[in-house]
Each structure stands twice: as C-alpha cells, then as structure tokens.
C-alpha positions as CSV (number, residue, x, y, z in Angstrom):
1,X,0.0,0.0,0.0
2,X,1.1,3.3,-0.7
3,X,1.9,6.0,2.1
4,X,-0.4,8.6,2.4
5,X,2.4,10.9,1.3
6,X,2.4,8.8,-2.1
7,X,-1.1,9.3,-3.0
8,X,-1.5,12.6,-2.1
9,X,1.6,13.4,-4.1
10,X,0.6,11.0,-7.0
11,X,-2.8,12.6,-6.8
12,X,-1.8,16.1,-7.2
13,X,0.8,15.2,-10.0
14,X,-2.3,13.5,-11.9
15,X,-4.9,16.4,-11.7
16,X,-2.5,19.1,-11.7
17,X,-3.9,21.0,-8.7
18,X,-1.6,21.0,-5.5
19,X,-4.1,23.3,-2.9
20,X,-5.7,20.2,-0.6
21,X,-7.3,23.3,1.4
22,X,-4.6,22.4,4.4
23,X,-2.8,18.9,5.5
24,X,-5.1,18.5,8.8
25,X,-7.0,15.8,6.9
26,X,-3.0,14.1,6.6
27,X,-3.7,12.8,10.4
28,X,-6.8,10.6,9.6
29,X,-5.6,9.6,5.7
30,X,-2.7,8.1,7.8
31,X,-4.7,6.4,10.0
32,X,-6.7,4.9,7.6
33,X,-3.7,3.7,5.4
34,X,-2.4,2.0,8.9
35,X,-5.4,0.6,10.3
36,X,-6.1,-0.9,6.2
37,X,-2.4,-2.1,6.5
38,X,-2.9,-3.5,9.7
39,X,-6.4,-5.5,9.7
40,X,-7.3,-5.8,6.2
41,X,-5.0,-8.9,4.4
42,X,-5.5,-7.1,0.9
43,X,-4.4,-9.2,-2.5
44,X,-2.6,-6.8,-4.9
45,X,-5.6,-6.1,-6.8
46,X,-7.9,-4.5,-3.9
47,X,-4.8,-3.0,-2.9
48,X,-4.8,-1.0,-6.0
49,X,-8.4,-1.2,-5.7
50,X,-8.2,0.5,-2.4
51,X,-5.4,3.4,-3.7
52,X,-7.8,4.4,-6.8
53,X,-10.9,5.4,-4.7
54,X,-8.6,7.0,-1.7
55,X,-6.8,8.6,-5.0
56,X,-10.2,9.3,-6.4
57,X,-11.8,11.2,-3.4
58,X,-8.6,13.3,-2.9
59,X,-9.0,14.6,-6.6
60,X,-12.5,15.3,-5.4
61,X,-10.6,17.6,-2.3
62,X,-8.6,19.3,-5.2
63,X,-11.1,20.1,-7.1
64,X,-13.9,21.4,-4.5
65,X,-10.9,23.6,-3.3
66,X,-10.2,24.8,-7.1
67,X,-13.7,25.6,-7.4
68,X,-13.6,27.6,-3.9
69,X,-10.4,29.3,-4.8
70,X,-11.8,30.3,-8.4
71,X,-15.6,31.6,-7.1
72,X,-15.0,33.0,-3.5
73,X,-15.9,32.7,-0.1
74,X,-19.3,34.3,-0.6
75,X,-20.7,31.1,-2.4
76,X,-20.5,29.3,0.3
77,X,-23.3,31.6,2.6
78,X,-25.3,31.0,-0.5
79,X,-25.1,27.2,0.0
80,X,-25.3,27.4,3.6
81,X,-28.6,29.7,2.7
82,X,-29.8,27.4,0.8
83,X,-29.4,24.1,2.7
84,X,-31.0,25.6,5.4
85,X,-34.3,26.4,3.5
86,X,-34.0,22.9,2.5
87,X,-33.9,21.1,5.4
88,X,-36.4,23.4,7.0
89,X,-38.9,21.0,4.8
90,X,-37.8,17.4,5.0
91,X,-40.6,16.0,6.9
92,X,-39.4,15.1,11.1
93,X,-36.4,17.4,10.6
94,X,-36.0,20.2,12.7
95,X,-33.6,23.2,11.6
96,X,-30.5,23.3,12.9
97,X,-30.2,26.6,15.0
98,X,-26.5,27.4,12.4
C-alpha cells in the first residue's frame, strides 16, 4: 500500500492541482492507510483497488478547493442559505439553529 504521502503526491501530479485546502485531513488519511495495513489482508488487486478510490476522493478535495479558490468565499453563505431552506422541509427534521 502506498503511504499517504504517495497518493497525495501522486494525486496532485495527476490532476494538476496541489491546494488540498490544508494537510489536517493528513492525520486521519494516515490512520486509515495504517489501520487498512494492519487489519485488512489485501491481495494486490484490492490494494490497487483500495489506492484508486482513496486517489479518487482526494481529486475530489482538489477540485472542490479549485472551485472555492476560483468563485469565492461568498458562495459558500449562498449554500449554507440554501441548505438551510432545505432542510427546514424534510418532513421530522427540525432546523438546525447554524
């Protein structure tokens, strides 16, 4: 299994972003990679397996923080607006008071 450091680096070379938004998110990728390499006897193909959909959601990190770097931090009070009208009307949800 790669290292965390791999696929993040891998995963930046392949998509051409490099902003993951900040490295907190490094302290739980590691633990996953560990607690995989640990308790889960992977065969080399859902090891790669594995690597392509941790690979995939980090390209999904690049790209949401591409997308926030390229529209600005007022779209996200918009979203925030909006999600709130919404959930106001799912039936036996209450609004949150945020």
């Amino acid at each position: 299994m790669q290292s965390a450091e791999q696929l993040v680096a891998r995963t930046a070379e392949r998509v051409q972003l490099g902003d993951f938004g900040g490295d907190t998110f490094m302290i739980g990728l590691r633990a996953l990679i560990e607690s995989i390499e640990r308790d889960a006897r992977l065969d080399d193909a859902t090891t790669a397996a594995v690597e392509a959909t941790i690979g995939q959601r980090l390209e999904n990190r690049l790209r949401v923080e591409a997308w926030y770097a390229a529209e600005g931090a007022g779209t996200t009070t918009r979203w925030r607006d909006r999600s709130r009208s919404w959930a106001s009307r799912v039936p036996g949800r209450r609004p949150s008071a945020t």
